[in-house]
MARSEGU-413518 format. One record per atom (N, C-alpha, C): x, y, z. Coordinates in steps of 0.001 Angstrom, whole numbers, always signed. Layout:
% residues N
         u         v         w
         X         Y         Z
...
//
This chain:
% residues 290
         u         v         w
      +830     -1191        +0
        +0        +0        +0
      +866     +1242        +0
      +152     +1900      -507
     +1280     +3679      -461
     +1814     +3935     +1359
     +2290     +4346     +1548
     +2600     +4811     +2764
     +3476     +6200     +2873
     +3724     +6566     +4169
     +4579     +8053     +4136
     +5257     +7824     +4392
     +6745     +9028     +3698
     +7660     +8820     +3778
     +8291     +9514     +5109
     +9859     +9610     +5419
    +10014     +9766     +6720
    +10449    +11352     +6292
    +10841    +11673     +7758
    +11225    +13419     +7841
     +9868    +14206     +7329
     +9077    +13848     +7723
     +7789    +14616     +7726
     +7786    +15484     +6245
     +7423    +15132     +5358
     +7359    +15917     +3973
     +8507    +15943     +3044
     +9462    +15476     +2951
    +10843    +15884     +2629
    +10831    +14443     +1672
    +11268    +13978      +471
    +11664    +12793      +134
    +12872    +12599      -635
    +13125    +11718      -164
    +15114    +11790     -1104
    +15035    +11245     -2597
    +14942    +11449     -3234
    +15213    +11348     -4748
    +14936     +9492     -5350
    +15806     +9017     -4392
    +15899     +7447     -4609
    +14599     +6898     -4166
    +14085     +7409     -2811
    +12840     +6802     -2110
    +11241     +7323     -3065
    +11417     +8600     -3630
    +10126     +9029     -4284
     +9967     +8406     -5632
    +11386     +7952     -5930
    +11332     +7167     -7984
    +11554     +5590     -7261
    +11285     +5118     -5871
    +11752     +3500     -5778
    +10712     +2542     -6576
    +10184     +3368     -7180
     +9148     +2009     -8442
     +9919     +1887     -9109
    +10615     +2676     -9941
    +11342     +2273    -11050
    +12618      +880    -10907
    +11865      +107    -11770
    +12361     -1026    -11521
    +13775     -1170    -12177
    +14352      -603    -12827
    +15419      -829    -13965
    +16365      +377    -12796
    +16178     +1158    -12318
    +17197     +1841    -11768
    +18231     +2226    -11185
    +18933      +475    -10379
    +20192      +921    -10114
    +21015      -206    -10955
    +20663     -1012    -11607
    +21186     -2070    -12820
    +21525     -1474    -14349
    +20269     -1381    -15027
    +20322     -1046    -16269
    +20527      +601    -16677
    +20209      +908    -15810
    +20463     +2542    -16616
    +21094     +3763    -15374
    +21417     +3104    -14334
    +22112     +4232    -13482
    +21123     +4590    -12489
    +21803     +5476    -11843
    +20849     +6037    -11014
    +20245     +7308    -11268
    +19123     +7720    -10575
    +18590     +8905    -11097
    +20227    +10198    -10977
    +19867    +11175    -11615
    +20498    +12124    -11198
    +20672    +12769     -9402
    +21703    +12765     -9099
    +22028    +12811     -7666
    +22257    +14226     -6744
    +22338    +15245     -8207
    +22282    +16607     -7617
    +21061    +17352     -7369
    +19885    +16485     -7170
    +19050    +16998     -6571
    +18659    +15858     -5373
    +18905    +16133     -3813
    +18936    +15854     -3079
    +17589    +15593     -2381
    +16596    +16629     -2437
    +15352    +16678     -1371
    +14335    +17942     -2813
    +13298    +17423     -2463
    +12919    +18891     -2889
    +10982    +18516     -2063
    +10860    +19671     -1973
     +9749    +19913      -810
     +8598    +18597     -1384
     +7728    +18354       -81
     +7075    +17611      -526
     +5496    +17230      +435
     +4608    +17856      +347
     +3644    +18012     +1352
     +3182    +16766     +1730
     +3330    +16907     +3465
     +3221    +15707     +4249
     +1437    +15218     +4352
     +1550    +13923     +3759
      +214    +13120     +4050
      -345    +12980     +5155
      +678    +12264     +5916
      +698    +11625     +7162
     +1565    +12028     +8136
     +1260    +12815     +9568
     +2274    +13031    +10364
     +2782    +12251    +11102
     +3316    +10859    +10708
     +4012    +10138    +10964
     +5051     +9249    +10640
     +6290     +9683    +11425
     +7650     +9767    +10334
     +8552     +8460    +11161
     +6891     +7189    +11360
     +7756     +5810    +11050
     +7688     +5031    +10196
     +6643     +5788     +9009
     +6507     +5519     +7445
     +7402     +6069     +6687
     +7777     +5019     +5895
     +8445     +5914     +4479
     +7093     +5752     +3330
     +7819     +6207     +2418
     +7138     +6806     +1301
     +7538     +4893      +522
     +6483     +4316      +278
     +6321     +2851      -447
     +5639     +3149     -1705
     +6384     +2832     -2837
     +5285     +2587     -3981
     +5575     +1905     -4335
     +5892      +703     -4558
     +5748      -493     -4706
     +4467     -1490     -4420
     +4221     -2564     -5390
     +2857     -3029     -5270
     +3099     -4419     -6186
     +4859     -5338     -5474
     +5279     -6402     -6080
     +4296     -7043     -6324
     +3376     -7687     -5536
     +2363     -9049     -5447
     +1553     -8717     -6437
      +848     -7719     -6944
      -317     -7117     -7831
      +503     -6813     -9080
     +2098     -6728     -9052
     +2772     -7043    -10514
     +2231     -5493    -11063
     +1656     -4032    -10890
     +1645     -3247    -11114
     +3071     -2695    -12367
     +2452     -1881    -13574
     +3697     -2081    -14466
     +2993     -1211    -15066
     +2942     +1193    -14631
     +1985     +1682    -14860
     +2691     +2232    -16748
     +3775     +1760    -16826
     +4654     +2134    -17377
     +5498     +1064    -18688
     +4390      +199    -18006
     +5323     -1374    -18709
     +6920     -1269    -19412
     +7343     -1416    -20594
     +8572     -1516    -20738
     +9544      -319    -20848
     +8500      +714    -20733
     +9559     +2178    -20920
    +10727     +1844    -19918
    +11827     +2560    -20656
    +12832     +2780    -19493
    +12716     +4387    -19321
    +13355     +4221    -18256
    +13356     +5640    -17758
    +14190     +6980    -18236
    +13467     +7803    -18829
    +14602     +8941    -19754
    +14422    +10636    -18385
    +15905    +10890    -18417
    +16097    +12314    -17764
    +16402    +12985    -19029
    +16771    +14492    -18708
    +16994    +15459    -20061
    +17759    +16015    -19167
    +18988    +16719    -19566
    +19788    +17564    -18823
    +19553    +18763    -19313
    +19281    +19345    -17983
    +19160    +21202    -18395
    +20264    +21838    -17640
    +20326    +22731    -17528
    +21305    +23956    -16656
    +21087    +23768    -15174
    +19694    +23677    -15252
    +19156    +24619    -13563
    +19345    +23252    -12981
    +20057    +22925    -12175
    +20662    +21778    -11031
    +19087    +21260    -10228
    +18814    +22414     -9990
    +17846    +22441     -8964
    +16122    +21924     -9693
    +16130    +21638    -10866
    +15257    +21185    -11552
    +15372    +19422    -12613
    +14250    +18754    -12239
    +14512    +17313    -12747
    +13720    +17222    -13611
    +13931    +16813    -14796
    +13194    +16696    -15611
    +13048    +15227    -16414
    +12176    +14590    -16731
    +11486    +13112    -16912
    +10765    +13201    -17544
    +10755    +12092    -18647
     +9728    +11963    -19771
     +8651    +11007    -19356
     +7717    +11305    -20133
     +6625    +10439    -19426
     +4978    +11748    -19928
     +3857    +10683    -19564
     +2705    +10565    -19909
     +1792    +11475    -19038
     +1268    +12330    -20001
      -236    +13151    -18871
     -1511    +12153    -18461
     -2037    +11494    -17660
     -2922    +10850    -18224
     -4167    +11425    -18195
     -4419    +12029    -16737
     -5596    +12441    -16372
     -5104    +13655    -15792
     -6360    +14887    -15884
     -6736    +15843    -14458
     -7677    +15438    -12821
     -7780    +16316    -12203
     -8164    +15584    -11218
     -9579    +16765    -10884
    -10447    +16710    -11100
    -11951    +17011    -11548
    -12439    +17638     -9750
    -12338    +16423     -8935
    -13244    +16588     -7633
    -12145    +15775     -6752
    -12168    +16306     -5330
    -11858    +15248     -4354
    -12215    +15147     -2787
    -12215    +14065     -2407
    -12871    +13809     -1680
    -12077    +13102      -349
    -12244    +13263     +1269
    -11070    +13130     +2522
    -11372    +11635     +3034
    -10696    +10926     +2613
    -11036     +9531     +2950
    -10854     +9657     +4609
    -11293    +10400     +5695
    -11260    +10609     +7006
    -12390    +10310     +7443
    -12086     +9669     +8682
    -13727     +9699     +9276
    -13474    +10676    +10389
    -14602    +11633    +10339
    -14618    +12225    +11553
    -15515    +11615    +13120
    -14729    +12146    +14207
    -15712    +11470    +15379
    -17349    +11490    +15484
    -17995    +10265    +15987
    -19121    +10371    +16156
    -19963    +10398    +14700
    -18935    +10420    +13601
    -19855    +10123    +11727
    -19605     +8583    +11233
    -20689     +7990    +11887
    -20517     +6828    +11331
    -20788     +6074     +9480
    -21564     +7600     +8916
    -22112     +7446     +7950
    -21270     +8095     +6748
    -20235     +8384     +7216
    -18851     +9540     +5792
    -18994     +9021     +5003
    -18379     +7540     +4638
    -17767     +7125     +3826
    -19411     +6803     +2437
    -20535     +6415     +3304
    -21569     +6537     +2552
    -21948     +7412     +2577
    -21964     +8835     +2501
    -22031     +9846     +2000
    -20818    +10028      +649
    -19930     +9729      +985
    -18811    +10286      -112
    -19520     +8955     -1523
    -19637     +7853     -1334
    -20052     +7181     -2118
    -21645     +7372     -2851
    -22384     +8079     -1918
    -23551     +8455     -3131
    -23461     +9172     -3891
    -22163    +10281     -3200
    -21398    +11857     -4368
    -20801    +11259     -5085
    -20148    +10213     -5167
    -19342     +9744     -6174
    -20019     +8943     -6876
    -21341     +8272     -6755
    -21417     +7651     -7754
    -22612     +7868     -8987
    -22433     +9683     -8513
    -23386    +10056     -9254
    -22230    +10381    -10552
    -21158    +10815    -10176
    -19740    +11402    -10927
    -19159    +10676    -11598
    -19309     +9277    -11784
    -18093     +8451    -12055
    -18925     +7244    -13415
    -18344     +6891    -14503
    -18506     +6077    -14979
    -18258     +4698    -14562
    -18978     +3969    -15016
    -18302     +2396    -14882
    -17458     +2087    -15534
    -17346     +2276    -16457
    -16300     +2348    -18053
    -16277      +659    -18287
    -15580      +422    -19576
    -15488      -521    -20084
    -15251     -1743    -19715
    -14312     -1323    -18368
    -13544     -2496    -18129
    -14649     -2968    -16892
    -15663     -2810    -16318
    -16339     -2455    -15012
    -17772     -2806    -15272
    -18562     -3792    -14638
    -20106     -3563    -14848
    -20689     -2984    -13972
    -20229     -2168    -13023
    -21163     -1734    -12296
    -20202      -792    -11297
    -20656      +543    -10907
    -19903     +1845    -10288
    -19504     +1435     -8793
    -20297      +147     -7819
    -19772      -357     -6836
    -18547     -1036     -7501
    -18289     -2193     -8536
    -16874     -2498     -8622
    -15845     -1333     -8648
    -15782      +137     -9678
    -15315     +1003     -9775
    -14252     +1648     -8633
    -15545     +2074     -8010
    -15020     +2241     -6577
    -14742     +1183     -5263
    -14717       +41     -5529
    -13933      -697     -4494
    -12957     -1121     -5022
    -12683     -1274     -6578
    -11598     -1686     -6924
    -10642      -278     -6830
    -10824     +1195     -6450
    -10054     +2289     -6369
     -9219     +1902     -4992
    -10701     +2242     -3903
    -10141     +1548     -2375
     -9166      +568     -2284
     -9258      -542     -2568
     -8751     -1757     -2645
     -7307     -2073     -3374
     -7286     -1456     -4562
     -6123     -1195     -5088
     -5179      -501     -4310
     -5734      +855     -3527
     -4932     +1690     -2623
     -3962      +904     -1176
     -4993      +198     -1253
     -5072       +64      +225
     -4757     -1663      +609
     -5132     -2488      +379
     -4738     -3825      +749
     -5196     -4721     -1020
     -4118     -5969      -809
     -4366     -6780     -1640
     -5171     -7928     -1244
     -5679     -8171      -458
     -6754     -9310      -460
     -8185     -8575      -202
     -8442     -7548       -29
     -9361     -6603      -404
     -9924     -6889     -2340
     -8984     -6478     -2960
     -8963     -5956     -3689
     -9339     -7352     -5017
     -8519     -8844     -4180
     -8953     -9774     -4848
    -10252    -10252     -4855
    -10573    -10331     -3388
    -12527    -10211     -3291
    -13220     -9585     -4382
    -12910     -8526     -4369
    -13839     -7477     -5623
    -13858     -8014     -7005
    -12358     -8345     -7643
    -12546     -9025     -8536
    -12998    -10005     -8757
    -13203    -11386     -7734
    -13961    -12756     -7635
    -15189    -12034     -7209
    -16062    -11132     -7017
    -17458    -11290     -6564
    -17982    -11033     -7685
    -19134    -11755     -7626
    -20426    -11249     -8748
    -21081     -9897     -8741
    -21644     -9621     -9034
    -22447     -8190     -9470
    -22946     -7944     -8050
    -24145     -9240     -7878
    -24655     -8963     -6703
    -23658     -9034     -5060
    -22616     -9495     -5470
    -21927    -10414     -4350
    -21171     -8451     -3936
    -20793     -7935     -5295
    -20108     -6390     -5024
    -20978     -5538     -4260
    -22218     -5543     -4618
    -23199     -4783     -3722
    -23005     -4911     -2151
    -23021     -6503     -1843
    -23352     -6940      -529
    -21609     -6414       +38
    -20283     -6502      -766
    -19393     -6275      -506
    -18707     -4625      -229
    -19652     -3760     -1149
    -19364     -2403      -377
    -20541     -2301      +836
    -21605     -3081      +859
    -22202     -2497     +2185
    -21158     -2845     +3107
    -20350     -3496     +3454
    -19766     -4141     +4518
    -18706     -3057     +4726
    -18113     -2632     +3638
    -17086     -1549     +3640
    -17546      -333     +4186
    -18808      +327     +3780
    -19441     +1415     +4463
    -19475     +1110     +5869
    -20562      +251     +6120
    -20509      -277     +7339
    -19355      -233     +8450
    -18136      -944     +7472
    -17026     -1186     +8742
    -16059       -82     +8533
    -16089      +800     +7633
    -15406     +1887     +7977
    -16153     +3058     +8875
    -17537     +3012     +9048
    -18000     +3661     +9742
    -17474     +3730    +11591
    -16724     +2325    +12048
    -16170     +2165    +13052
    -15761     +3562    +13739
    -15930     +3990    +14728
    -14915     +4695    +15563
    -13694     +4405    +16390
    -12551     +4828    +16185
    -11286     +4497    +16782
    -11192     +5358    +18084
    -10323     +4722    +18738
     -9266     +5515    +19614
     -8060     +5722    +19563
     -7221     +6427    +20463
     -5842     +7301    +19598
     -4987     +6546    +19697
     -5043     +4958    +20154
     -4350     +3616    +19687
     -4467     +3252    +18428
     -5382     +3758    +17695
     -5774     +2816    +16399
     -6449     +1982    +16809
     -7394     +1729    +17780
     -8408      +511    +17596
     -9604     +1117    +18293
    -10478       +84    +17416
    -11824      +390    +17610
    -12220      +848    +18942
    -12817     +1824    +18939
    -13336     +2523    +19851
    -13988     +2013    +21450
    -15068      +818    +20790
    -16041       +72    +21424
    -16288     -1351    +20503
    -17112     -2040    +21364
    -16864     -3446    +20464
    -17955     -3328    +19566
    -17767     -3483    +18262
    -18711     -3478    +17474
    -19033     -4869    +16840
    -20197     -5129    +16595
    -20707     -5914    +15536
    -21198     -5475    +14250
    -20377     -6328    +13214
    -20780     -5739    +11603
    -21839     -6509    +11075
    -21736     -7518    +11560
    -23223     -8496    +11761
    -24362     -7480    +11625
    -24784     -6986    +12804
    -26101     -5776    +12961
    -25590     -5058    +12390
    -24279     -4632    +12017
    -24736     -3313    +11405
    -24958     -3287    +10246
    -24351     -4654     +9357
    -25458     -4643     +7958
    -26557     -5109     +8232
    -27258     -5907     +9152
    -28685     -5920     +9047
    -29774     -4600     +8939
    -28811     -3387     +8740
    -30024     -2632     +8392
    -30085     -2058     +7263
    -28827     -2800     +6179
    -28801     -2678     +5231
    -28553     -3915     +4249
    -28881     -4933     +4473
    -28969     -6155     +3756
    -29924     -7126     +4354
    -30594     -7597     +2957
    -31261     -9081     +3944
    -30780    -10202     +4801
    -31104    -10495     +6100
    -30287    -11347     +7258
    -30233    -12528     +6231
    -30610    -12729     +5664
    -30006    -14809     +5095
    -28555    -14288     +4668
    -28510    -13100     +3870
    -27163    -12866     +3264
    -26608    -12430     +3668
    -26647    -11807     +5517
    -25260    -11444     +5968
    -24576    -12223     +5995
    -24751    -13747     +7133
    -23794    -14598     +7096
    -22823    -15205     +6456
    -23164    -15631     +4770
    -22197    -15773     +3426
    -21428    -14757     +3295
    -21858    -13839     +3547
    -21293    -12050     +2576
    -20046    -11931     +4187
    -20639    -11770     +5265
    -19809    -11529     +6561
    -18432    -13108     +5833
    -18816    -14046     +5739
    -17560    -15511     +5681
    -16928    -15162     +5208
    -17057    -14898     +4127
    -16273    -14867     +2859
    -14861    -13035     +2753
    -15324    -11942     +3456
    -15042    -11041     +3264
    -14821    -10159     +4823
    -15293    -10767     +6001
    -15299    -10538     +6906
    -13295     -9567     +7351
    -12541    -10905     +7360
    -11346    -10300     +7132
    -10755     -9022     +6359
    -10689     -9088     +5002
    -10530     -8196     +4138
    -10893     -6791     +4628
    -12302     -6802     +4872
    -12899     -5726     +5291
    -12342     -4938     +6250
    -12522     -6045     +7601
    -12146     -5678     +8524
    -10032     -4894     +8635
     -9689     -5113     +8065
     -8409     -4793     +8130
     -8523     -3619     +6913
     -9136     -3513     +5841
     -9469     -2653     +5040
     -9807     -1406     +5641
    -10407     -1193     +6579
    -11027       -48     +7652
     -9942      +209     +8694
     -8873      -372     +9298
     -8083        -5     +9556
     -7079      +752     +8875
     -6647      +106     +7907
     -5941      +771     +7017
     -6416     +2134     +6535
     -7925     +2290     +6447
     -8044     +3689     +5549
     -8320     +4457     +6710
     -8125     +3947     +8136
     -8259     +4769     +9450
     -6906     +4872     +9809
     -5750     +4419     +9230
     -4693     +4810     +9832
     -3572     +5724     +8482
     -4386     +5168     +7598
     -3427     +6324     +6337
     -4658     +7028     +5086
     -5188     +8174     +6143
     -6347     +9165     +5370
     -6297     +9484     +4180
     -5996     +8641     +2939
     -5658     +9419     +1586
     -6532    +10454     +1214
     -6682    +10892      +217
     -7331    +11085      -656
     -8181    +10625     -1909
     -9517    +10545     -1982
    -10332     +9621     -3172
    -10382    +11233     -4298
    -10205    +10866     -5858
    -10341    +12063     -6641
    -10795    +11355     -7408
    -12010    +12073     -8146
    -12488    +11690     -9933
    -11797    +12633    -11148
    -11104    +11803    -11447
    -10725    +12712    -12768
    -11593    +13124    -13787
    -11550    +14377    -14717
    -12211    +15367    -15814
    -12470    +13597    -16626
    -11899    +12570    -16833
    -12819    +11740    -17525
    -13586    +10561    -16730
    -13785    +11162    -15218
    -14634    +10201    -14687
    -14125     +9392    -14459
    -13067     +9236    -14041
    -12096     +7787    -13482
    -12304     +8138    -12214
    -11608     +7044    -11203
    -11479     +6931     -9909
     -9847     +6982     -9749
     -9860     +7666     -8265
     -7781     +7387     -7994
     -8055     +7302     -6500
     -6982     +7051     -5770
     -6299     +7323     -4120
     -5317     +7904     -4904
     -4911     +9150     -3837
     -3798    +10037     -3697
     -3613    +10679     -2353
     -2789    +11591     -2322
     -2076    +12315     -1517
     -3535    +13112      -839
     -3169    +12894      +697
     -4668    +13962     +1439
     -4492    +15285      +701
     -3604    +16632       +40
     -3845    +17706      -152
     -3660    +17707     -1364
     -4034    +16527     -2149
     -4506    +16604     -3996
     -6038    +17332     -3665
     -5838    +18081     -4967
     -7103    +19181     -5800
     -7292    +19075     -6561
     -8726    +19481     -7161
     -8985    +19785     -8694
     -7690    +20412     -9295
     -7388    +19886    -10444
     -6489    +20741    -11122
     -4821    +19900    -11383
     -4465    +19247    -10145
     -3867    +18229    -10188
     -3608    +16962    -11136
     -2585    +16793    -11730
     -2649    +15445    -12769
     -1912    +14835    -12431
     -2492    +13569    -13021
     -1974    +12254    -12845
     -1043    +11820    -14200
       +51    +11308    -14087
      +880    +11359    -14616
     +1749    +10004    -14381
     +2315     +9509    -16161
     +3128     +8452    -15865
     +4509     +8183    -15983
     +5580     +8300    -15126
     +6744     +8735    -15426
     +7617     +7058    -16651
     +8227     +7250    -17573
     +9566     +6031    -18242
     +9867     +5320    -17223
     +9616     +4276    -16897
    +10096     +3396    -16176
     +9379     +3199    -14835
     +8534     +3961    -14417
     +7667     +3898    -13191
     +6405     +2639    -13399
     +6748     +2271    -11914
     +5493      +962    -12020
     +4148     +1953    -11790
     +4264     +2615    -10979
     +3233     +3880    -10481
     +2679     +4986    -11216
     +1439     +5126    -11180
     +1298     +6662    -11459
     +1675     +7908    -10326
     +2090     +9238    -10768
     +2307     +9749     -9640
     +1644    +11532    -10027
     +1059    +11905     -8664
      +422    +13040     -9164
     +1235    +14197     -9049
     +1137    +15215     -9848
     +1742    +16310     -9967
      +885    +17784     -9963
     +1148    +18653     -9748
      +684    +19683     -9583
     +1347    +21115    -10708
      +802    +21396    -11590
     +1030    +22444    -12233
     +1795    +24046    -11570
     +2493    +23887    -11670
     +3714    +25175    -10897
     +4230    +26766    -12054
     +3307    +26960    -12870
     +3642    +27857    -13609
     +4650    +26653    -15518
     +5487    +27007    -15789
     +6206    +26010    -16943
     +6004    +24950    -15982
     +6237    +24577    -14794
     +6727    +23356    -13475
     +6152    +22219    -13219
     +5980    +21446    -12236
     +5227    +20924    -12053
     +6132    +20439    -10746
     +5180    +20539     -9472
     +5551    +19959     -8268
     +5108    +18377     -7850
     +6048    +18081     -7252
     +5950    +16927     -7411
     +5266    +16353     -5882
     +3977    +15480     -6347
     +3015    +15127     -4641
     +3548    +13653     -4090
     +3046    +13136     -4807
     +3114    +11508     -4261
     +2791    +10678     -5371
     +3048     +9668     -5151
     +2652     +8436     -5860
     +1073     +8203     -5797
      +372     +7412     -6962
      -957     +7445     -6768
     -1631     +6001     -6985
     -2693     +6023     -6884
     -3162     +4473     -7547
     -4346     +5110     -8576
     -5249     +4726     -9865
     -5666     +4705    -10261
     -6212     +3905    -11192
     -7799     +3339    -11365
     -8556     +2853    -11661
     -7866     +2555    -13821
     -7911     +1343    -14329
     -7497     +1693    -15536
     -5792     +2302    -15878
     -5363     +1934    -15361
     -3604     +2943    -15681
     -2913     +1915    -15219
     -3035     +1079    -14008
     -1517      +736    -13266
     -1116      -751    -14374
     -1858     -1356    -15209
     -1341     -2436    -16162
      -604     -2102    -17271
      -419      -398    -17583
       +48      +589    -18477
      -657      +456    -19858
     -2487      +748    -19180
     -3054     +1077    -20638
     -2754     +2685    -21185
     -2163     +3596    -19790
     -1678     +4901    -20814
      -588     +4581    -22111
      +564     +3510    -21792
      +955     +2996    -22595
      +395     +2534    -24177
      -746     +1874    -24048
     -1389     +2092    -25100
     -2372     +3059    -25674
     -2515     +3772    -24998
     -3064     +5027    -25684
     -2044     +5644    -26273
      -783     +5762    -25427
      +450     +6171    -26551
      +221     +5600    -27956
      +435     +4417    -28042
      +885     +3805    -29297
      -233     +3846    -30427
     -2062     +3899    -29552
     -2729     +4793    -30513
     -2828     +5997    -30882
     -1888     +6771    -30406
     -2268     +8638    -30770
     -2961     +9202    -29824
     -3641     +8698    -28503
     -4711     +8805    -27808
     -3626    +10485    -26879
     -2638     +9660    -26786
     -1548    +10115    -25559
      -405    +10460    -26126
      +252    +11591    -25289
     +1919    +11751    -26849
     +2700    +12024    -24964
     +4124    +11749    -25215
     +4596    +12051    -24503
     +5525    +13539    -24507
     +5856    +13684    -23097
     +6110    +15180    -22351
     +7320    +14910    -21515
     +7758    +16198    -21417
     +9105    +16289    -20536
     +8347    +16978    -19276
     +8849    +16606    -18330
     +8459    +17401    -16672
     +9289    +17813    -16237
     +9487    +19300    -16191
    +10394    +19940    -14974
     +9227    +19731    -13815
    +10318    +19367    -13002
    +10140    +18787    -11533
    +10615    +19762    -11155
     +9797    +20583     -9529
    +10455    +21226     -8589
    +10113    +21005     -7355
//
């Protein structure tokens, strides 16, 4: 899963490009005279580093590109070729606040008025649990793909449901809850019990996770789904760097572009921007980085 990196906002050059798989073998290392360059903190907690890596799920947002720099003058600027894919339209605080047991189904009726299913997707509950899920844990994320149509329905109630949990400033649940009752007031009782077997786990550790690292949920200008960085905005793009397994979002800086975090997104991480390249869909770009 994404995680934060250490020194509270700051990332070292090697730790923010560690997707790139070809990078200290085949083609060198990144350029080394840029050391740190600012980097707004997700998470104020600096016993995370910054992870983008996502070995087990074989993520490849980039597939065979290798990774190209351009040398300019200005030391203090990095520049990388690579893919625009998306803007970032709307976003939304994957946080629960105290005493709201109902956020996360609120953010999901706003979103699923916004969002296509698209091609690859029959239905806007897969959409968005395969966004979550991708972000956030891999046996999450395999559920979604093995459930049926109906089986996805019964599988985000459980997610609403169990992220609705309240914590304490341990990270654990607040009070003892049962997810049992609490989908019974949103599913028929014959089908909690199957739907609770089968997904009970997943879930349950799924709601920890998005209670202990608050991303950000965004729909991009074409109606996609992403996780990103908590202080991504409209306006923000998603972007695929030569050689990156990851997409990573960037922020428009005047010619610039600042650099946020690594991202996950719905459609991109198997490197179909890759093939939109090779149809004309997509052309590639140089990024000054600052």
């Amino acid at each position: 899963m994404l995680r934060e990196n250490e020194d509270d906002g700051e990332t070292n050059l090697t730790e923010a490009f560690a997707a790139i798989e070809r990078f200290d073998v085949e083609t060198g290392n990144f350029p080394s005279w840029i050391s740190r360059w600012g980097n707004p903190s997700m998470l104020k907690n600096s016993s995370y580093r910054l992870d983008t890596g996502f070995p087990d799920l074989g993520w490849s947002a980039s597939r065979d590109k290798l990774p190209e720099v351009r040398n300019v003058l200005d030391l203090e600027v990095l520049v990388l070729k690579g893919l625009k894919v998306a803007s970032i339209s709307r976003v939304f605080q994957l946080h629960r606040k105290s005493g709201d047991s109902e956020w996360l189904r609120r953010i999901w009726r706003e979103v699923s008025i916004l969002i296509n299913a698209g091609p690859w997707a029959e239905t806007k509950e897969f959409v968005f649990l395969k966004a979550i899920g991708g972000a956030y844990y891999r046996e999450f994320i395999e559920n979604v793909e093995a459930a049926s149509v109906d089986s996805c329905k019964f599988l985000l109630e459980m997610t609403l449901v169990g992220c609705g949990i309240e914590y304490d400033e341990d990270g654990n649940p607040g009070h003892e809850f049962n997810l049992g009752e609490g989908l019974d007031a949103y599913m028929e009782p014959e089908l909690v019990e199957t739907t609770m077997e089968t997904n009970l786990d997943a879930c349950t550790i799924l709601a920890s996770f998005i209670h202990r690292y608050p991303f950000s949920l965004f729909i991009t200008e074409d109606k996609n789904l992403g996780i990103g960085a908590r202080n991504a905005k409209a306006g923000d793009h998603v972007c695929v760097f030569y050689g990156g397994k990851l997409p990573f979002l960037l922020r428009p800086a005047g010619a610039q572009w600042i650099f946020m975090e690594a991202c996950y997104m719905n459609d991109v991480m198997h490197g179909e921007a890759i093939e939109e390249l090779e149809t004309g869909k997509l052309t590639p770009e140089w990024f000054e980085i600052r």
